[in-house]
N, C-alpha and C positions, 0 to 999 in steps of 0.2 A: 407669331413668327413673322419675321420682316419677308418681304420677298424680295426676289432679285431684280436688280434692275436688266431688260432686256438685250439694250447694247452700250456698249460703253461710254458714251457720248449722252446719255439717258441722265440727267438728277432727279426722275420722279420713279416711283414702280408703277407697276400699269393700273393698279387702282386708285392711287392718289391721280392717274394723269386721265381717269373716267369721270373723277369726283370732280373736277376741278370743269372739264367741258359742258358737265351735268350744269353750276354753276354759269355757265356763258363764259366763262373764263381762261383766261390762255395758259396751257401746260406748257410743260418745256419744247412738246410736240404733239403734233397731232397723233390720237388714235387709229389703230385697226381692228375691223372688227369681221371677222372669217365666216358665212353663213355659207358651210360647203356642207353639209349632211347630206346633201344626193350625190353631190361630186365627188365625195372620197371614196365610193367605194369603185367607184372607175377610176381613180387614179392609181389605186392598187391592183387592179384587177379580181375582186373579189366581187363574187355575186352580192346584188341587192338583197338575193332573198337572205342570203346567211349572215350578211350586215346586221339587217333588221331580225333575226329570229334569235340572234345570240349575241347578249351585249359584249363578251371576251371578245369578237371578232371584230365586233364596232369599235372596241378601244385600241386595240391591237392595228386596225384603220386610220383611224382618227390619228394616235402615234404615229404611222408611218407619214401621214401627210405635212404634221407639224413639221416632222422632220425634216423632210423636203425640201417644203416650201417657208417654213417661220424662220423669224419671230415673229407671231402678233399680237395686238393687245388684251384681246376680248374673244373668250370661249362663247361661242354661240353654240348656246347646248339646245339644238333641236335632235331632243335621241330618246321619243319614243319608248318604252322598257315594254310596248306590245300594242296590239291593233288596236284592242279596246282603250286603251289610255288616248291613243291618238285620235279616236273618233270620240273620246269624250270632250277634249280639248277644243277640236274644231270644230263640234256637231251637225257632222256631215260623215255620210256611208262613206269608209275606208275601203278601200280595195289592196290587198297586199301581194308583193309581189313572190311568185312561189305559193303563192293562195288562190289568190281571185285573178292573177295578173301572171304572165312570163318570168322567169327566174331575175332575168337583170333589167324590167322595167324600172323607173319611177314610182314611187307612190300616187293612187290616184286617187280625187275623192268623187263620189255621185251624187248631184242635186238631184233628191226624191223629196215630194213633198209628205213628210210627213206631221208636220204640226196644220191644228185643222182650226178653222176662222172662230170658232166656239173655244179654244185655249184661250184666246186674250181675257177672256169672261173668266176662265177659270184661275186665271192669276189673278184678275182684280178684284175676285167676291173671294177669295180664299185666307179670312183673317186669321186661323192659326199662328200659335207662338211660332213653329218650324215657318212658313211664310215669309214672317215679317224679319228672321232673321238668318236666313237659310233661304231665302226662296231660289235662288238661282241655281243653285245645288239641287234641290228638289224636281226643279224644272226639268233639269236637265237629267235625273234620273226617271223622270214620269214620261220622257221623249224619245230615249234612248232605246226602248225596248219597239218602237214601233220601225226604228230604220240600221239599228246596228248588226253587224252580219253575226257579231259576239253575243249577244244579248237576245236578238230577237224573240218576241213572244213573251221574255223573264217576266215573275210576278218578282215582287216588290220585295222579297225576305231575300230569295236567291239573286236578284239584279243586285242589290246594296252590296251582298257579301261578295260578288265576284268584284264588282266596282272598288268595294274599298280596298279588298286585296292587292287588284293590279295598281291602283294609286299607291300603296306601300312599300309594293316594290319598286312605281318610279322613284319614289323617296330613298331609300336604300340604295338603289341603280348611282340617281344623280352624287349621293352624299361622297360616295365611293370611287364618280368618276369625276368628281370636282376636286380632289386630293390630288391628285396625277397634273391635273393644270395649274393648279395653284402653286404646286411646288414647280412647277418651271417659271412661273414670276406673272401669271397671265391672270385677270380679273374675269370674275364669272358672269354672264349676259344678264341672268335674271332669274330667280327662284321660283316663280308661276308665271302660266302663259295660261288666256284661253279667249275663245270667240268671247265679245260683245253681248247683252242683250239683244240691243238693236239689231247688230247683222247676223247674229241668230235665229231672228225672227226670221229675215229677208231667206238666210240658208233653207230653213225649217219649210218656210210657206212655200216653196220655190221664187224665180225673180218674177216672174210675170204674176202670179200669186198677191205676192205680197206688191208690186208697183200698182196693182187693183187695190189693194188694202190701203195705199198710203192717201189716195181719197176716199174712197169709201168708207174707214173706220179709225183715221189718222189717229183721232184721240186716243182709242182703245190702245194704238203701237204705243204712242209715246206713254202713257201711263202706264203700260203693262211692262216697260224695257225700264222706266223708273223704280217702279214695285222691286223690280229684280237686284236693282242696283245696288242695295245696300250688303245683300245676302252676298253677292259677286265680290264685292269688297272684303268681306268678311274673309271667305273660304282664302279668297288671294292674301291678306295677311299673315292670314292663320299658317298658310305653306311658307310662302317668302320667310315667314318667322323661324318657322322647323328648318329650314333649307337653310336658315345663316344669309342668305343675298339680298339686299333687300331695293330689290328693284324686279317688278313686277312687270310684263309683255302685254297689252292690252292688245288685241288683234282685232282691225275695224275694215276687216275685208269688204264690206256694202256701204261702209258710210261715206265714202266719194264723190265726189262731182260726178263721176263717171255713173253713178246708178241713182245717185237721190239728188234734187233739188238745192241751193241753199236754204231755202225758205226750208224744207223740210228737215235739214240739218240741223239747224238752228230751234225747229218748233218742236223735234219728234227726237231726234238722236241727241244732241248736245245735251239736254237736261239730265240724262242717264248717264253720259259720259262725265260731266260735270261731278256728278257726286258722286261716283267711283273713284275719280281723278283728287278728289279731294280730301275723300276719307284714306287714300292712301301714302299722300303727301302730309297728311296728318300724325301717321304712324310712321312715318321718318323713311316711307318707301319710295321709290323713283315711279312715276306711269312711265314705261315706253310703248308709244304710241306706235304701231304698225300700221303705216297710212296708206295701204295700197290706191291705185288705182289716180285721181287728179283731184287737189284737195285745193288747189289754189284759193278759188271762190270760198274756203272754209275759215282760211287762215283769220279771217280779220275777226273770226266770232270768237275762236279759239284763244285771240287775244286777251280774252278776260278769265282765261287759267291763269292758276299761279304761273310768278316771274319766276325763270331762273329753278327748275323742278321737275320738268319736263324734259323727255329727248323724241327727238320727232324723227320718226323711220321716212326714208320716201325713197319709192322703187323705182323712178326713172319716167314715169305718168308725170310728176309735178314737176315745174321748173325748178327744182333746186336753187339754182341763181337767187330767181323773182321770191321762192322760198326765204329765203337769208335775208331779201330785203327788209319781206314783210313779218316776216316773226322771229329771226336770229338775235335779237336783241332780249327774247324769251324763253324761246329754248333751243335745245343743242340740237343741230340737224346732225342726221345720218343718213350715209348714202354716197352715190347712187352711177357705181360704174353700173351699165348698160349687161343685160344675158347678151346680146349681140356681138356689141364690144369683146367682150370676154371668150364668146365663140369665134366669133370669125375675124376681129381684128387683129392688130399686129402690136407684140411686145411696146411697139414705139407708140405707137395710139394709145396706147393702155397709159403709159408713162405720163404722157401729153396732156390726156383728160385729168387723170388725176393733178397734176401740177397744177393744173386751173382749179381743179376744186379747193386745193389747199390754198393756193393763194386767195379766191375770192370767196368759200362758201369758207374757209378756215381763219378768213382775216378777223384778226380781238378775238379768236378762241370760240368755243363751243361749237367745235366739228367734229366728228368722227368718220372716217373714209371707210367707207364697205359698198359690197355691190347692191345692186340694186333689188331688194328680195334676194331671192334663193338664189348662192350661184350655180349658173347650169351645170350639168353631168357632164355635160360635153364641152366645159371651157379648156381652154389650151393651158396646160400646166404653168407655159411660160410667162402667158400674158396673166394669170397670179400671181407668179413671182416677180412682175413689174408691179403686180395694185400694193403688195407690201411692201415693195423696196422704196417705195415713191414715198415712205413718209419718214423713212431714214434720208433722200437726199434731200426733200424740199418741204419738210416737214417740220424743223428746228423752229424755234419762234427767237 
């Protein structure tokens, strides 16, 4: 089915004009890409907790704010189908709101350490066929029941079977609510997302934990977040496949300037990320990389990922600019109006930034304009409605 084009001045549909930045390559205009899943359900007025405990109300949300505020390009489906899905995803203790947390909080997560300095052994002597082809999945089933408020204590017969179920139903959830966007003409973010090895480990151990571990037993990290890498790959195919998207969210919440070393990036993280990145660029999937946190110092290792295959997330930590210098010629950046900006600044600011970023982080193509991470709950409806309108007036190539 073709889809529509957004505005009328458009010659591309929004998924030919993702494909094309994915590429490094200049669409007719720059992309938008909406990461509002905490903010909509305050711009409706609808509790967080019945957002999140009832996907009809989450869609019915979601709807109203397209409404509002679009056209944009790119469905950023962060939407959860239940606690447990979302602490499997990021593995870290969920706190839900209307649960663990006040009715219209945010979602929060809790660093507990629950992965113990004897795991790294237990991944690297563990050569089963399930291991070598599955290990990350396994991992992360053998971990979950030590820190999930869903799971807690579960043996291994009844963890799998409640695991696999709520995974079925994200797959069902998503299939059902990616028909509703796609028929307004809008391209879907990504068919799997999930933490890292590597910054798994870092979540798992705690951060002072595991920044003891990154001397202490470096080797064991970086071979143990390897071992994983291939099973990681897998499980993320295998979904992106079922799901029809095929572009996959790699989440590298600890691998930063901000928490690890280059040296360490390079000796202990990169090699896992590397063959993740490549087995799924192999199967004709996209990595987008979510690069929280100041990745500067990273960029030039990163260089030796494939050309042109990549889209590189950045929250507003990395220079974006010095970004575009040093790797825009490899992959597509995305990003990065400021939570700030978007709270407390003024429509015009909003405009402003954005118009610099299309012009310089979007010049020869592979840009796509979104906030910086998560946009806040609390951004000002209007200054939204300036970050999408900025790529209808100054957006055109």
């Amino acid at each position: 089915m073709q889809k529509k084009k957004l505005y009328d001045k458009d010659s591309m549909t929004a998924d030919e004009r993702l494909e094309k930045v994915i590429k490094c390559e200049k669409p007719d205009r720059v992309p938008v890409s909406m990461m509002i899943y905490y903010y909509a359900p305050y711009h409706t007025g609808t509790s967080m907790g019945e957002y999140l405990r009832n996907p009809e109300t989450y869609k019915q949300v979601m709807h109203k704010v397209y409404a509002d505020l679009g056209p944009w390009d790119i469905y950023y489906n962060i939407n959860p189908y239940s606690r447990l899905v979302y602490t499997f995803v990021m593995m870290m203790r969920s706190l839900w709101p209307g649960v663990d947390l006040p009715l219209d909080d945010v979602v929060q997560t809790e660093e507990i350490e629950y992965m113990r300095p004897e795991d790294y052994d237990e991944i690297l002597n563990d050569t089963s066929w399930g291991a070598k082809y599955w290990g990350d999945l396994i991992f992360r089933l053998k971990m979950l029941p030590r820190f999930s408020l869903d799971v807690e204590g579960y043996g291994l017969p009844r963890l799998s079977m409640k695991v696999l179920t709520g995974l079925l139903g994200q797959v069902v959830f998503w299939r059902r609510d990616f028909k509703w966007w796609e028929k307004q003409g809008l391209a879907v973010q990504m068919g799997y997302q999930a933490e890292m090895p590597f910054d798994t480990f870092s979540q798992g151990r705690n951060v002072i934990n595991f920044s003891k571990d990154l001397f202490n037993v470096p080797d064991k990290i970086g071979k143990a977040a390897t071992k994983l890498a291939d099973g990681y790959a897998a499980f993320a195919i295998l979904t992106a496949k079922l799901m029809g998207i095929p572009r996959v969210q790699l989440y590298l919440h600890r691998t930063s300037n901000s928490f690890i070393s280059p040296r360490h990036f390079e000796n202990l993280a990169f090699p896992s990320m590397e063959i993740i990145i490549n087995r799924l660029i192999d199967a004709g999937i996209t990595p987008i990389l979510h690069c929280d946190g100041d990745w500067l110092k990273n960029l030039k290792i990163m260089r030796r990922l494939p050309a042109k295959k990549c889209i590189l997330q950045m929250d507003g930590m990395t220079d974006i600019f010095r970004a575009k210098e040093e790797i825009g010629d490899r992959m597509c950046i995305f990003g990065d109006v400021s939570a700030s900006r978007l709270v407390m600044g003024s429509p015009q600011e909003v405009d402003e930034y954005c118009h610099r970023l299309i012009e310089e982080v979007g010049k020869g193509g592979g840009f796509i304009l979104a906030g910086g991470c998560e946009i806040p709950a609390n951004s000002r409806p209007e200054n939204l409605k300036a970050l999408i309108n900025s790529v209808y007036k100054y957006g055109y190539y």
